[in-house]
N, C-alpha and C positions, 0 to 999 in steps of 0.2 A: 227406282228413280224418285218414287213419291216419300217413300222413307228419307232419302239422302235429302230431300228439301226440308219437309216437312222436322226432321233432327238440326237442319241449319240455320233456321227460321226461329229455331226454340232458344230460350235461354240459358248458355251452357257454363258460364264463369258468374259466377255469385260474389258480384262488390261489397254487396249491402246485406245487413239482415234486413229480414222482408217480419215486419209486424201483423202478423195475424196469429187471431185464435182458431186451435184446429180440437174439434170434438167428435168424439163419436154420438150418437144416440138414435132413438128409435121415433122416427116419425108418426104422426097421427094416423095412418096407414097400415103403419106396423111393420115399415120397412127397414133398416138398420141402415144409416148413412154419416156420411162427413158432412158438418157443419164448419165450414170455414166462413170467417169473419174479419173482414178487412177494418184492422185498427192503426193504418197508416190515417195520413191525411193526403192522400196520393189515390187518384186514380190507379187498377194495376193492371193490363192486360197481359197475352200470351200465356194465361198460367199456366203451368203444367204440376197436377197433382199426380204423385205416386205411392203406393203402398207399398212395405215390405223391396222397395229397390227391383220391382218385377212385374207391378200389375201398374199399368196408366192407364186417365183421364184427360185430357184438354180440352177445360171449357171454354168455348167460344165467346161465354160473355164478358165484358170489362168489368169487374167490380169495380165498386165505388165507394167512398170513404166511409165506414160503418153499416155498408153492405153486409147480407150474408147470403153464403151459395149453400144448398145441400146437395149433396151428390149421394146422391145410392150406391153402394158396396156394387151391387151386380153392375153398374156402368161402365166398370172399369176393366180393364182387361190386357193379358200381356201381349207381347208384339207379336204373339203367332195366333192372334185370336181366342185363346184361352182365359173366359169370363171368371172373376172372381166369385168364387161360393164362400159363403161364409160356412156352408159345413164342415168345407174340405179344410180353408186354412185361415189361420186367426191375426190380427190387424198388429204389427208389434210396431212397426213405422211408416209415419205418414209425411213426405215432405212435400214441399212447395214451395214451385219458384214461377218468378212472372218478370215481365219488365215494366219498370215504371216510367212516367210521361219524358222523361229526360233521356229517355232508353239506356241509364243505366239497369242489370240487372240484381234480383235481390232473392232470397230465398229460406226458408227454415224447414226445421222440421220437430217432431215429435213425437215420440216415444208411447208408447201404451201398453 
């Protein structure tokens, strides 16, 4: 039941492209994550990042216009709980989609 909300809640038809830069690199830690950087002029909430079309994230926070979020590779994970390793599998697409303040939806992605 919490899946069939939580999937209907999300943003599933993509109006718009959604303007963000999406990057990989290795944090002051030394951890490897996504840099995502919101280069709307639009608040974006509900994002829903995915890797490779199988491993998700959903960050809770609102980005904000020139915002940027990092997310950690191991954050992510597919729907039967299986955590992304970066030994195991390598990053080839990264997309994302959110809804912006008008509750249209918007989305891209990118290749690596």
């Amino acid at each position: 039941l919490a899946g069939f909300v939580l999937s209907r809640s999300l943003p599933r038809a993509h109006d718009r492209p959604l303007a963000m830069q999406i990057r990989l690199h290795r944090t002051d830690a030394g951890v490897v994550a996504l840099r995502l950087t919101n280069d709307s002029h639009e608040d974006l909430c509900n994002l829903r990042v995915q890797i490779n079309e199988a491993f998700y994230y959903l960050p809770p926070e609102t980005l904000a216009p020139g915002d940027q979020l990092e997310l950690p590779l191991h954050w992510f994970s597919k729907k039967n709980g299986k955590r992304f390793r970066r030994e195991k599998w390598e990053v080839h697409t990264v997309r994302v989609s959110a809804r912006l303040p008008n509750h249209q939806n918007a989305a891209t992605s990118q290749q690596f």
